[in-house]
C-alpha positions as YAML, in Angstrom:
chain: A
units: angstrom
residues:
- id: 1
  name: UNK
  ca: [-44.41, -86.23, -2.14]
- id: 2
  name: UNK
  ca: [-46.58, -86.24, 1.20]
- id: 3
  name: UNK
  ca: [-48.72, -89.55, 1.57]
- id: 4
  name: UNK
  ca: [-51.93, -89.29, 3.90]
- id: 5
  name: UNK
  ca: [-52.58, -91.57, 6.64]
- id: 6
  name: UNK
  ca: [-55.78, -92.88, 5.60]
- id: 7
  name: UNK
  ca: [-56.48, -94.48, 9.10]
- id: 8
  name: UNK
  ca: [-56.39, -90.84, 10.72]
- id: 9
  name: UNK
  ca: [-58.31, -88.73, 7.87]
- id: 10
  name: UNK
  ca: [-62.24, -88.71, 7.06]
- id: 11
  name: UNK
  ca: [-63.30, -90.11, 3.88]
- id: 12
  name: UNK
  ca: [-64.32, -86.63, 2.74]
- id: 13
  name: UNK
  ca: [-60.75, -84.94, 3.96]
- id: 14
  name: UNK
  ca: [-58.79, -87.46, 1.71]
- id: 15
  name: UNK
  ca: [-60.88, -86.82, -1.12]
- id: 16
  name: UNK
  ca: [-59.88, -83.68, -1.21]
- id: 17
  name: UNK
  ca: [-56.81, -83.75, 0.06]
- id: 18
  name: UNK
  ca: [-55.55, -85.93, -3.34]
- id: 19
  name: UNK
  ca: [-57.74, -83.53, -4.97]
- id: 20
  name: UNK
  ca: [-55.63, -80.01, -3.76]
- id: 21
  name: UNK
  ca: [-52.62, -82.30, -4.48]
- id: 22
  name: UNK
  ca: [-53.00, -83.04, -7.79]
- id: 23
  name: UNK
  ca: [-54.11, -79.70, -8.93]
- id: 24
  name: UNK
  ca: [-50.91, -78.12, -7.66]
- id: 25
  name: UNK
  ca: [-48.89, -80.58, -8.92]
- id: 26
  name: UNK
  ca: [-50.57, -79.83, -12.75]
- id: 27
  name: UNK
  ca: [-50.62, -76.31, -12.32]
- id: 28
  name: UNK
  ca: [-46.84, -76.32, -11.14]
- id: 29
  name: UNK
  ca: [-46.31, -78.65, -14.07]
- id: 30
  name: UNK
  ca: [-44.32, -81.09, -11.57]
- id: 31
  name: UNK
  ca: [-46.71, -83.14, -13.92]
- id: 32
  name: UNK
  ca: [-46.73, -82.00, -17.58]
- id: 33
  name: UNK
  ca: [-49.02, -80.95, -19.97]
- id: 34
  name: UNK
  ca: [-49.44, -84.66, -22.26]
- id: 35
  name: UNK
  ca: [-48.29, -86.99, -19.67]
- id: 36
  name: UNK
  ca: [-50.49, -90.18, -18.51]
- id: 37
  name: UNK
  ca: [-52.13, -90.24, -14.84]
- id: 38
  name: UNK
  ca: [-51.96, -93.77, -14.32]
- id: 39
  name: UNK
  ca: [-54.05, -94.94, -11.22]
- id: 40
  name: UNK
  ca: [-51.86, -97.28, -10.16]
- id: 41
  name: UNK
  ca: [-49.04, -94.74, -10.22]
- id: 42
  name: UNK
  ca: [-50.96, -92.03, -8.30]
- id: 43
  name: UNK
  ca: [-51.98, -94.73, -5.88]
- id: 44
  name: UNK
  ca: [-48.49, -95.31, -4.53]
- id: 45
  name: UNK
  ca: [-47.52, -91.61, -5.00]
- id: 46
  name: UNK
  ca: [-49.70, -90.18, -2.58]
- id: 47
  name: UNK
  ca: [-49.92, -93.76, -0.64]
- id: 48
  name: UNK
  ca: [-54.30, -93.76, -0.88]
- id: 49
  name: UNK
  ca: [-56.32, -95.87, -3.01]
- id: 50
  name: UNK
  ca: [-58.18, -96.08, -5.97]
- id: 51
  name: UNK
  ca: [-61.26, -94.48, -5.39]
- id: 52
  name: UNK
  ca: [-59.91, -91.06, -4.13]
- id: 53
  name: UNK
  ca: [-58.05, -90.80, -7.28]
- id: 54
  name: UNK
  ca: [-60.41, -91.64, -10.00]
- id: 55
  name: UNK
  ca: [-62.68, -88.97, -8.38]
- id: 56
  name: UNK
  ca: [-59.81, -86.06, -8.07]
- id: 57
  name: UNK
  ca: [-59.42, -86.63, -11.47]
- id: 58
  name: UNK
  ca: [-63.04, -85.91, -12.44]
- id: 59
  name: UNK
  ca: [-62.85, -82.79, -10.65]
- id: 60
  name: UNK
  ca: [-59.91, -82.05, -12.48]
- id: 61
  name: UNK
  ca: [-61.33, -82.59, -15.63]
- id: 62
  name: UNK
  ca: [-64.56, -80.27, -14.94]
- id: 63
  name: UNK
  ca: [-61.56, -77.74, -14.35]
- id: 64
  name: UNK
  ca: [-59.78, -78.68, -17.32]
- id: 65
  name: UNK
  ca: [-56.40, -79.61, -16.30]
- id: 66
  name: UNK
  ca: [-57.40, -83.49, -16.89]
- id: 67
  name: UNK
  ca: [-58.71, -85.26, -20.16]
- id: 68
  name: UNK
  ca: [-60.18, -88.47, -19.92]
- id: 69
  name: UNK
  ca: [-60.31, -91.27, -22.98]
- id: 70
  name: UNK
  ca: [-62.66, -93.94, -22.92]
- id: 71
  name: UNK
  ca: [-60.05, -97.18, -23.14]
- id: 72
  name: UNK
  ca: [-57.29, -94.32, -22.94]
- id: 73
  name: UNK
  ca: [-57.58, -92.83, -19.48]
- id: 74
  name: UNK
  ca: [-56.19, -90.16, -17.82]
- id: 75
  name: UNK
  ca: [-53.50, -87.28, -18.90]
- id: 76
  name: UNK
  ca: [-52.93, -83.67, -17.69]
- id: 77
  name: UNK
  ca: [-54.56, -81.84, -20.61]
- id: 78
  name: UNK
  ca: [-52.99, -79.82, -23.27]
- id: 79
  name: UNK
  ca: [-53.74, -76.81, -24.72]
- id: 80
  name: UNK
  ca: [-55.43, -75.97, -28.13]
- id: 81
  name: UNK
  ca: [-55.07, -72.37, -29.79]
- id: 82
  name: UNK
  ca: [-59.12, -72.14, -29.58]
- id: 83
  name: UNK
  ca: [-58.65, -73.09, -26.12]
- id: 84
  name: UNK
  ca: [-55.72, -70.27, -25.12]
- id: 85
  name: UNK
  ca: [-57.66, -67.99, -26.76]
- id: 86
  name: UNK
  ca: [-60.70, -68.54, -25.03]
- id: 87
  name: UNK
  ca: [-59.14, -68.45, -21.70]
- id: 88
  name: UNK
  ca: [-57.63, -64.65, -23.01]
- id: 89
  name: UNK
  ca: [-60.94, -63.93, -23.71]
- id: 90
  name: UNK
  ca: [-62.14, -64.46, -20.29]
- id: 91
  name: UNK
  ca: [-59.09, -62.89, -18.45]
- id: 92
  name: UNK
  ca: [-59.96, -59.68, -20.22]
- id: 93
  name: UNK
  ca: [-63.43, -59.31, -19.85]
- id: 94
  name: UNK
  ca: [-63.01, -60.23, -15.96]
- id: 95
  name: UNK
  ca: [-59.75, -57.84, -15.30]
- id: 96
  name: UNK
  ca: [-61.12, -55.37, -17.49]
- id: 97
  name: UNK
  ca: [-64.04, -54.70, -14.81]
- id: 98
  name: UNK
  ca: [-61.40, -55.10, -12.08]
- id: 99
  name: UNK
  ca: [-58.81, -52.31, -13.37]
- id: 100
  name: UNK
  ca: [-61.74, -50.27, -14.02]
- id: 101
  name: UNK
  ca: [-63.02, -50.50, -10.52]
- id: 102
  name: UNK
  ca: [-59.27, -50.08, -8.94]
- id: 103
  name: UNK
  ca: [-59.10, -46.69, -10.87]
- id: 104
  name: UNK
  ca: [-61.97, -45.84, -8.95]
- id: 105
  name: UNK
  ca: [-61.01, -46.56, -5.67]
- id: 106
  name: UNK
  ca: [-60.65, -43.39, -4.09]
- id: 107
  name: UNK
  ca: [-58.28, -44.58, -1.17]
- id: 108
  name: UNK
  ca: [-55.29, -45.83, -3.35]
- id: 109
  name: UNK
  ca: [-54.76, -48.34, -1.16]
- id: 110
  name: UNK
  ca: [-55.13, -51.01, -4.40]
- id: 111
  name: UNK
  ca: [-52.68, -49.45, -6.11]
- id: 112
  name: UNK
  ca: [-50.44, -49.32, -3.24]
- id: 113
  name: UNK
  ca: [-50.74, -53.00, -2.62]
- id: 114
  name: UNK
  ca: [-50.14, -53.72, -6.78]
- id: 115
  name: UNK
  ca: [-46.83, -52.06, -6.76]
- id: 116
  name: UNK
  ca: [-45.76, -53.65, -3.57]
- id: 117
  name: UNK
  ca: [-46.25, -56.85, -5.73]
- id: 118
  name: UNK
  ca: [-44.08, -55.47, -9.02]
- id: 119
  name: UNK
  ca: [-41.47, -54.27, -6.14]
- id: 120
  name: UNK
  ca: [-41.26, -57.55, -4.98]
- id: 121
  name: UNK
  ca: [-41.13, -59.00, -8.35]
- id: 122
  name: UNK
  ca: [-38.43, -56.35, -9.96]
- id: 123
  name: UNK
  ca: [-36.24, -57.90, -6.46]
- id: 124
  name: UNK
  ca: [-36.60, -61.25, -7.59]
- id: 125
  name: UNK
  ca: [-36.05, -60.36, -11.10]
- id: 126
  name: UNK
  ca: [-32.42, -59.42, -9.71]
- id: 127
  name: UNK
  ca: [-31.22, -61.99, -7.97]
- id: 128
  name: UNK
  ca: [-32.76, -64.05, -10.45]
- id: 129
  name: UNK
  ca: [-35.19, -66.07, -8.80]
- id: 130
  name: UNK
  ca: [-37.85, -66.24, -11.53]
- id: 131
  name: UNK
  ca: [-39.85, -68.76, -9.30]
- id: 132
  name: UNK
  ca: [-40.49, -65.72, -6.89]
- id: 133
  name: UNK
  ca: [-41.20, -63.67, -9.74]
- id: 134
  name: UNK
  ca: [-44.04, -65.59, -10.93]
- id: 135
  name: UNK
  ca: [-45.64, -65.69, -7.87]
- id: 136
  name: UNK
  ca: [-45.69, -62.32, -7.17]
- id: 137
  name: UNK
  ca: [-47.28, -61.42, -10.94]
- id: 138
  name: UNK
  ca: [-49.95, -64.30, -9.38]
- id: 139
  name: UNK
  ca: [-50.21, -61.89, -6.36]
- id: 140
  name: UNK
  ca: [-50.91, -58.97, -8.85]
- id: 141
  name: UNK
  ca: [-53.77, -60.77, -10.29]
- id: 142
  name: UNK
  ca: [-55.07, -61.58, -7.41]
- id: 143
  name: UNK
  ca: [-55.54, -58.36, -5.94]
- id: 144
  name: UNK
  ca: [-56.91, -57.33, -9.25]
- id: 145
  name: UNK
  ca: [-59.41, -60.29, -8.71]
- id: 146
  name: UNK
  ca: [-60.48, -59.31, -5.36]
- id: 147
  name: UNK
  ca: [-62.22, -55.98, -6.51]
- id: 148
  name: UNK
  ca: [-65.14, -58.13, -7.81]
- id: 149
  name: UNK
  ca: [-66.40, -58.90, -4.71]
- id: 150
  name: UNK
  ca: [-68.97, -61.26, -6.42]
- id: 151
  name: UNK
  ca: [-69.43, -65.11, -5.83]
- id: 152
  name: UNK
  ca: [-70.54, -66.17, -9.22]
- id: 153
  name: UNK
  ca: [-67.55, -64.58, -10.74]
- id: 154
  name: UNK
  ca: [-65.16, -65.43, -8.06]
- id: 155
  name: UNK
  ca: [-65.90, -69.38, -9.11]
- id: 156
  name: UNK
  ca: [-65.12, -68.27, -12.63]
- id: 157
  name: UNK
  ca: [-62.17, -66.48, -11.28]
- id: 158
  name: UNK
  ca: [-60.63, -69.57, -9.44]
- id: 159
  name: UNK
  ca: [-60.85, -71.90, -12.58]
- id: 160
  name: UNK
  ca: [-59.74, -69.39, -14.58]
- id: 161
  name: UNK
  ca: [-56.14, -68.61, -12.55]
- id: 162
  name: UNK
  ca: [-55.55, -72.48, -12.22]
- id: 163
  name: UNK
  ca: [-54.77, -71.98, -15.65]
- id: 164
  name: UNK
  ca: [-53.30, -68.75, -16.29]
- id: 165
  name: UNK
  ca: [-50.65, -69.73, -13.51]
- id: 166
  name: UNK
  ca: [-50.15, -73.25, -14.86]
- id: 167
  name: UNK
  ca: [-49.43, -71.77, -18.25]
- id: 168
  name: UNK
  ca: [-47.27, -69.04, -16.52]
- id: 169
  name: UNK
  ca: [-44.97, -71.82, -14.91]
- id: 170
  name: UNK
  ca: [-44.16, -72.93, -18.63]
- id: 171
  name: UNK
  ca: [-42.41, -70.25, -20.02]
- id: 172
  name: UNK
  ca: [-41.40, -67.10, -17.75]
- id: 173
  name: UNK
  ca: [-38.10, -65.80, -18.35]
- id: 174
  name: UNK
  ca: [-36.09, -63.23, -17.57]
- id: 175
  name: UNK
  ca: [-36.89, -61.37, -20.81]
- id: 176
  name: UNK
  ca: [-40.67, -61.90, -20.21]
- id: 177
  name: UNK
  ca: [-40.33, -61.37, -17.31]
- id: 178
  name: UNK
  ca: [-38.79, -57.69, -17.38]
- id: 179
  name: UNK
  ca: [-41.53, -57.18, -20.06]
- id: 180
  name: UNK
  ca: [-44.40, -58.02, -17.88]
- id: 181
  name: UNK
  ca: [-43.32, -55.91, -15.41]
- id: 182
  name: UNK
  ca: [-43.09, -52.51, -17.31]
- id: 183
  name: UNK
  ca: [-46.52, -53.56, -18.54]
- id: 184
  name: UNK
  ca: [-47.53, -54.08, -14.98]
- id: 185
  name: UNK
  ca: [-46.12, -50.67, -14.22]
- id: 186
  name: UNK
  ca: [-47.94, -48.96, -16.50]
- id: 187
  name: UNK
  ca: [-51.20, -50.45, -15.24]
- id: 188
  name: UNK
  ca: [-50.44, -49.12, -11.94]
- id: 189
  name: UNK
  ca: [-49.34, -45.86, -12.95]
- id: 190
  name: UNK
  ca: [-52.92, -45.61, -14.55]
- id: 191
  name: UNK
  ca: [-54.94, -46.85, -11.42]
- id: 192
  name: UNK
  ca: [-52.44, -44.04, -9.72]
- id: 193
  name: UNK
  ca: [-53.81, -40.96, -11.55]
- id: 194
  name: UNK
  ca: [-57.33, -42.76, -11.60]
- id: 195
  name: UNK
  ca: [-57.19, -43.11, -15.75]
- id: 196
  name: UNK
  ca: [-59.68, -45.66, -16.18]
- id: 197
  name: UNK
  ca: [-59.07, -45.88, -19.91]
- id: 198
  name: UNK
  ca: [-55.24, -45.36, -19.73]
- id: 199
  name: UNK
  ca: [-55.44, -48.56, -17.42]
- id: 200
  name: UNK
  ca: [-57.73, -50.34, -19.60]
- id: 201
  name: UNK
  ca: [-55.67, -49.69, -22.62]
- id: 202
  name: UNK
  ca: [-52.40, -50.54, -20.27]
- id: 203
  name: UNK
  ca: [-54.40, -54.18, -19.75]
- id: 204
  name: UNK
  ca: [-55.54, -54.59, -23.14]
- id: 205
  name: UNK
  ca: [-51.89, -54.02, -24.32]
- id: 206
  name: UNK
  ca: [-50.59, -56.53, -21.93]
- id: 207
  name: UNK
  ca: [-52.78, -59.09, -22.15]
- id: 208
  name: UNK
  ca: [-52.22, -59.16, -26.24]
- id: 209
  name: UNK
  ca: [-48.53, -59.33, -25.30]
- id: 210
  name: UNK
  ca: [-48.92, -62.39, -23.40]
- id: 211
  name: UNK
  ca: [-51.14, -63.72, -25.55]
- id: 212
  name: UNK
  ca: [-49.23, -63.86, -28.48]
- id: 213
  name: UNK
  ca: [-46.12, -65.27, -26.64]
- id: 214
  name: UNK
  ca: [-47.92, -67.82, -25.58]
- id: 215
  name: UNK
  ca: [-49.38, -68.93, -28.61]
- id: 216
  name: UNK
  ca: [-46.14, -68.80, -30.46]
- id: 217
  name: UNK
  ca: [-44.49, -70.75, -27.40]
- id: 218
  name: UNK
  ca: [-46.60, -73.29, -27.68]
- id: 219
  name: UNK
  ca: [-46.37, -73.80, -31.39]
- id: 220
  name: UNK
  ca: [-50.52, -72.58, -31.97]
...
């Protein structure tokens, strides 16, 4: 792990510097769901003091990926089926509105860019490299995401992803993984022909899919 030379870097810049780091780091699960985010720990991790880190890890926990215990302290947060399922909730409603605008665009040039995604995912998928195949289905999303085109919902948006990919790191396999994608190609083949239901009923089916593996992965 990188350390910042505090000598060389505004006040601000550190702050959220530590910040960026620690978010990866949780949503990459390099530090798991349960486990304690000791100051003193962090300090000499990322080689900064104190202060920086107690107020990363209030941002975090407006996002969620931190919970904070009077006399306890810190801990990357877990997840609680009322939780997961409100997080669902909000991934449909948002994507929902996004497939139904890519179905309208015209151009195709949004469905063109969402199967270069699943074509770069299915490549992974073969040689096996499930890291690349998770960030790709991230790269899916977030060319889904960018057909809002709305601020309010774009800060909704980013919170939202930090967890769907966090959760995403935890338990993609090969098996979901080939799942997703067929899911993902039937989306696109809606968008394609301009179906707006067929691709909202393509969505709905996925999202219910991943749903209910997650729940039962994480024991809800």
């Amino acid at each position: 792990m990188t350390a910042i030379d505090q000598d060389r870097v505004a006040p601000h810049q550190i702050k959220d510097w530590v910040y960026d780091r620690l978010r990866q780091a949780l949503i990459d699960q390099d530090i798991a769901p349960g486990e304690p985010l000791r100051e003193a720990a962090l300090t000499e991790r990322y080689g900064i003091s104190k202060t920086p880190i107690r107020e990363a890890l209030v941002r975090l926990q407006r996002d969620g990926l931190v919970e904070i215990a009077a006399y306890r302290g810190a801990r990357a947060s877990t997840y609680t089926r009322e939780r997961l399922l409100e997080i669902f909730e909000t991934r449909e409603i948002l994507e929902s509105e996004c497939v139904r605008r890519a179905a309208q665009d015209e151009s195709g040039e949004v469905a063109r860019q969402l199967q270069a995604t699943v074509d770069a995912a299915e490549a992974a998928l073969a040689a096996d490299d499930l890291d690349t195949v998770g960030h790709n289905l991230d790269e899916f999303d977030s060319i889904l995401f960018a057909q809002l085109h709305n601020t309010l919902l774009d800060e909704i948006r980013d919170r939202l992803t930090m967890h769907l990919q966090r959760m995403g790191r935890t338990h993609l396999t090969a098996e979901s993984a080939r799942r997703s994608l067929g899911d993902h190609r039937a989306i696109i083949e809606a968008i394609t022909a301009h179906d707006v239901d067929g691709a909202l009923r393509a969505l709905r089916a996925h999202l219910q899919s991943v749903q209910e593996q997650q729940v039962a992965a994480l024991g809800l």
